[in-house]
MIDREN-571215 format. One record per residue (C-alpha): residue in one letter; x negated, z, y negated. Coordinates in pm, whole numbers, plus 50000, padded with zeros to 5 digits. Layout:
rest  px  pz  py
A  X  Z  Y
...
% end
This chain:
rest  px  pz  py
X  50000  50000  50000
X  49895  49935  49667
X  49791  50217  49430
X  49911  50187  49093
X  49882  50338  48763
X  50160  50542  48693
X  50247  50689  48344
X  50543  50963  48304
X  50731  50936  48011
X  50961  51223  47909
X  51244  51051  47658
X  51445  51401  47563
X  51662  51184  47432
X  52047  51277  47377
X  52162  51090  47089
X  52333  50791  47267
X  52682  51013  47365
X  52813  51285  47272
X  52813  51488  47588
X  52527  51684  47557
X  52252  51774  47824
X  52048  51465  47915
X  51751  51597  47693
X  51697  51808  47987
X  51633  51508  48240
X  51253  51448  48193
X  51174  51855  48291
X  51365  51833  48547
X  51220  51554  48736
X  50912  51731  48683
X  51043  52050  48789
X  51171  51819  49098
X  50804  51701  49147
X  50827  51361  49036
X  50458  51376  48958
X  50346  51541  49291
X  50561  51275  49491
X  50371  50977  49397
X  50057  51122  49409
X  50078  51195  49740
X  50172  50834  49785
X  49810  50752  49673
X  49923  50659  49322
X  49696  50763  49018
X  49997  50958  48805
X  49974  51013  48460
X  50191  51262  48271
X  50236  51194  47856
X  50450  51460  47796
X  50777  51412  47610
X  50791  51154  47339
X  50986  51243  47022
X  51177  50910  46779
X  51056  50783  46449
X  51135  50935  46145
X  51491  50866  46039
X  51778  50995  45834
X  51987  51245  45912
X  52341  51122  46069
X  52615  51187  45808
X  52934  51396  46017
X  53247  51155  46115
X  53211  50759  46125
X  53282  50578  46464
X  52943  50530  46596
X  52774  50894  46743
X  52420  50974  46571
X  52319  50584  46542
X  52019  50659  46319
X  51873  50898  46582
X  51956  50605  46816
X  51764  50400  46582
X  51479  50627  46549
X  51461  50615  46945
X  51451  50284  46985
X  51161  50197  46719
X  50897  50476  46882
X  51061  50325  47221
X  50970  49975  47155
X  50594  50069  47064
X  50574  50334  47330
X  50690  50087  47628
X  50451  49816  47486
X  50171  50049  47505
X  50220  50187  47815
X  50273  49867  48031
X  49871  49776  47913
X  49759  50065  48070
X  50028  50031  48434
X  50341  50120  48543
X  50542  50306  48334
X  50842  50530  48403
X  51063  50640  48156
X  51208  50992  48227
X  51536  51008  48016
X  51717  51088  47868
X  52054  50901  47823
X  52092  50563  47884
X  52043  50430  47523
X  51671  50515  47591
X  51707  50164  47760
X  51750  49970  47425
X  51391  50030  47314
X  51220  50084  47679
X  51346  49752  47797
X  51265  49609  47429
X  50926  49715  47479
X  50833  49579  47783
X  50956  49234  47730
X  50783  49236  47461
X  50481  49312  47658
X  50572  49054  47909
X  50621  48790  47676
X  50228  48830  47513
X  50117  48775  47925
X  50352  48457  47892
X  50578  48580  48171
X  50948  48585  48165
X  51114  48947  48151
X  51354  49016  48429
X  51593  49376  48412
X  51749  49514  48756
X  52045  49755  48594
X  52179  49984  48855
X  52471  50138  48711
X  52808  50219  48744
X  52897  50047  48369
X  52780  49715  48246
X  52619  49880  47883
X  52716  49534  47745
X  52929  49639  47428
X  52806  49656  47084
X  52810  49898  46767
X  53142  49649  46649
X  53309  49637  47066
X  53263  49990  47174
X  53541  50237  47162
X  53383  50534  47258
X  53117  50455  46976
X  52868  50610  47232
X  52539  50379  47147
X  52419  50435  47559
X  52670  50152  47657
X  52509  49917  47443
X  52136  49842  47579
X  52193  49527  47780
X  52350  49376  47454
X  52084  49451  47193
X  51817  49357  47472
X  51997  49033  47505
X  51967  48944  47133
X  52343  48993  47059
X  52481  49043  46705
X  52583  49373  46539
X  52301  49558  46558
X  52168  49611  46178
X  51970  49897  46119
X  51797  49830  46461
X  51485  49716  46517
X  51414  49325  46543
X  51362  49271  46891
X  51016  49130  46999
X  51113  48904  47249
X  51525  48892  47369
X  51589  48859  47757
X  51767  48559  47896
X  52112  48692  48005
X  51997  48531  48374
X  51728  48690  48381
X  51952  49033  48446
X  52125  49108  48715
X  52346  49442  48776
X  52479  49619  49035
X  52713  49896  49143
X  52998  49852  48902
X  53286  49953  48886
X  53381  50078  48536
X  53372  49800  48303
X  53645  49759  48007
X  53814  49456  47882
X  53577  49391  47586
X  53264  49420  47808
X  53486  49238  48060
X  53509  48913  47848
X  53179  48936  47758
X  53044  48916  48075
X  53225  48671  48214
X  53142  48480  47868
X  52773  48541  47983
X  52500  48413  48260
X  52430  48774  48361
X  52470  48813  48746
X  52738  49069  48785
X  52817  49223  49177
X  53114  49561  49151
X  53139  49782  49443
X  53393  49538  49599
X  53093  49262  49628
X  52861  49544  49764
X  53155  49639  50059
X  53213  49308  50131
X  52863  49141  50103
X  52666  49408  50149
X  52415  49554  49885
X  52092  49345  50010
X  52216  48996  49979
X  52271  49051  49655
X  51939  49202  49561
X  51710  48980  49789
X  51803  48658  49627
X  51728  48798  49248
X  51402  48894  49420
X  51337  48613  49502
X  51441  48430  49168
X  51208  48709  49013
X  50902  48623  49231
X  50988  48253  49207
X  50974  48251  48806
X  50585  48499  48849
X  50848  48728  48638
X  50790  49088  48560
X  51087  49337  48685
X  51203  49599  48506
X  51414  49854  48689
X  51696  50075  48450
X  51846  50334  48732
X  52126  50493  48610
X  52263  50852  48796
X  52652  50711  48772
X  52473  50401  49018
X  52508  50680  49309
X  52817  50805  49403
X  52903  51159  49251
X  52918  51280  49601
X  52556  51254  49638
X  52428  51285  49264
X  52714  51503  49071
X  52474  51547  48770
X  52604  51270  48494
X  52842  51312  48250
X  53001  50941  48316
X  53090  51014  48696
X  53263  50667  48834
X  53384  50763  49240
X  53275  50478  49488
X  52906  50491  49431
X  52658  50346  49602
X  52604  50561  49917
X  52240  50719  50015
X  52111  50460  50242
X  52268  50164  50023
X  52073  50326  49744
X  51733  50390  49929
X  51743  50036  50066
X  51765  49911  49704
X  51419  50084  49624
X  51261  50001  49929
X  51333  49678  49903
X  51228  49622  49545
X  50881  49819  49668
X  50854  49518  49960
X  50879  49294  49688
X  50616  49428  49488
X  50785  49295  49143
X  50844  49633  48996
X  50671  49669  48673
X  50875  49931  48505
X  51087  50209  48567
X  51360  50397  48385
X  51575  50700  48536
X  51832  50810  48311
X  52141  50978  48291
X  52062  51291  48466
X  52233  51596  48285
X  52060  51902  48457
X  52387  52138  48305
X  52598  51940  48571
X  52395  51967  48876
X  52420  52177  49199
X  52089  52338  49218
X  51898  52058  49131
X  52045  51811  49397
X  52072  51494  49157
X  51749  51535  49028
X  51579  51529  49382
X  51775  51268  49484
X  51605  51056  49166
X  51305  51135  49252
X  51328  51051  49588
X  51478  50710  49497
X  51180  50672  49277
X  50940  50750  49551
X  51074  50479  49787
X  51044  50223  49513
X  50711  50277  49481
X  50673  50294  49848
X  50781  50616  50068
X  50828  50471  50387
X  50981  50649  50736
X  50763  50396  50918
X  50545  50177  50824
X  50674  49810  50897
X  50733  49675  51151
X  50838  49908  51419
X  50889  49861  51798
X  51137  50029  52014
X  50992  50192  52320
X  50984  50035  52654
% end
C-alpha cells in the first residue's frame, strides 16, 4: 500500500446552520483517534491544529441568510488553506458543518487546475447542497457548496472562485432529501445524481465504479466530501439533518474501500458530525473508521482464497 502524506485539518466551523454543535467535530475525531488510525496504516500523519476564518464583519441579527459573513470569512482562509495543503499531500478536512465544503473544495480545484488536471468531487450525502443564497429556504449557507463550487450565480460577497468544477465532473450519492428548487436544478444540470432508490435497486458499486473509472480515465484528481446524514441514523445518530434510509455499514465501507482500490483520492472532507448528538462517541468512530478504509484498512489483503 502506498504511504501518503496526510495533513489533519480541524475546521471548528459552525456558521453554515443554525443548529449548533459541529464546531466540536474536528476534537472529536481526534479524541476518536483519527490520527493514530492512519498511522498505523503506515501513513506519515500530520496534525495542523484547528484553523480559524478571515477577518470579517460581524453578522447583523435577523435577515434570511444565517451568519453569511462568517460563512464568507470561512470560505476565503478555506480556499488558501486547501490550496496549500494539497502541495504538501493529502489533506483531510475535519469539520465542521458542511459549508466548510465551499472553500475546501474551492481550494483544491484550484490546486488541481495549476497541475492542469481536471477536478472531480465524490459528495456522499443525504442532500444535494445545490441551492443558493437567492433558492434556499432554510437560509442555512451548508446546503449551498456544490453550487458556489460549480460557478453558479448569487453568491456576492464570496470569494471569486479560482477555478469552477464542471457539473460532470460531480457525482453524488445517497440521497434522499432533496427539495423542489434543488430538484429543478439538478435535473437542469450534468451532475450525476443516484437516491437511495438507485442504490436498492442497482446497488451502491455500479454506481461508484463507473465515475471511477471516468475519474481515472480523465488523469483527474478526486475529491471526497463525506457527509454524517450519508449513513443511516441507525448507525451514525450524530447530525443535526438526520434523513432515515441511509446507506447501511457495509454499503458505506465498500464505498471507501473501493475509492482506496482506485487510488484517485486526493482529498478528504468529513463533516457534519455534531458530538452533542452522539451516543458515546459512536458516529465519530464510525467516521473514522470510514476514513481508514479509504485510505486503505483492509480485512484481507486482496485476493483471498477459500480453503480446500
Amino acid at each position: 500500500m502506498e504511504q501518503r502524506d496526510v495533513h489533519l485539518i480541524g475546521v471548528p466551523m459552525d456558521s453554515g446552520k443554525a443548529r449548533q454543535g459541529c464546531r466540536m467535530g474536528p476534537d472529536a475525531y481526534r479524541i476518536a483517534g483519527l490520527g493514530d488510525e492512519l498511522e498505523l496504516l503506515g501513513h506519515r500523519v500530520t496534525d495542523r491544529g484547528n484553523m480559524a476564518p478571515a477577518r470579517h464583519p460581524e453578522d447583523a441579527p435577523g435577515g434570511h441568510l444565517f451568519r453569511p459573513n462568517a460563512v464568507i470569512g470561512w470560505t476565503s482562509a478555506l480556499i488558501g488553506a486547501a490550496r496549500a495543503a494539497m502541495a504538501a499531500g493529502l489533506p483531510i478536512f475535519m469539520g465542521g458543518d458542511h459549508a466548510l465544503s465551499l472553500g475546501s473544495v474551492a481550494g483544491v480545484a484550484a490546486h488541481a487546475a495549476e497541475a492542469g488536471r481536471p477536478q472531480f468531487v465524490l459528495w456522499l450525502d443525504a442532500h444535494s447542497d445545490f441551492h443558493t443564497p437567492e433558492t434556499t429556504q432554510s437560509g442555512n449557507l451548508h446546503g449551498t457548496p456544490l453550487a458556489y463550487v460549480t460557478g453558479r450565480p448569487g453568491f456576492e460577497g464570496f470569494p471569486p472562485l479560482p477555478a469552477a468544477i464542471p457539473e460532470e465532473n460531480i457525482c453524488i450519492i445517497g440521497l434522499r432529501s432533496v427539495d423542489g428548487a434543488e430538484r429543478q436544478a439538478l435535473m437542469a444540470s450534468r451532475i450525476r445524481c443516484h437516491d437511495m432508490r438507485h442504490i436498492d435497486e442497482h446497488g451502491i458499486a455500479r454506481p461508484l465504479a463507473a465515475f471511477l473509472d471516468r475519474v481515472a480515465d480523465a488523469g483527474g484528481a478526486l475529491h471526497v466530501s463525506l457527509d454524517v446524514d450519508f449513513l443511516d441514523p441507525g448507525i451514525a445518530p450524530a447530525v443535526g439533518t438526520t434523513v432515515p434510509g441511509g446507506a447501511s455499514f457495509r454499503e458505506a465501507h465498500l464505498v471507501m474501500e473501493m475509492i482506496h482500490d482506485s487510488g484517485l483520492m486526493t482529498s478528504l472532507d468529513l463533516v457534519e458530525l455534531n458530538p452533542f448528538l452522539d451516543e458515546r462517541g459512536r458516529s465519530a468512530q464510525v467516521m473514522v473508521d470510514l476514513a481508514a478504509s479509504a485510505l486503505g484498512r483492509q480485512v484481507f489483503d486482496r485476493p483471498t482464497y477459500a480453503k480446500g
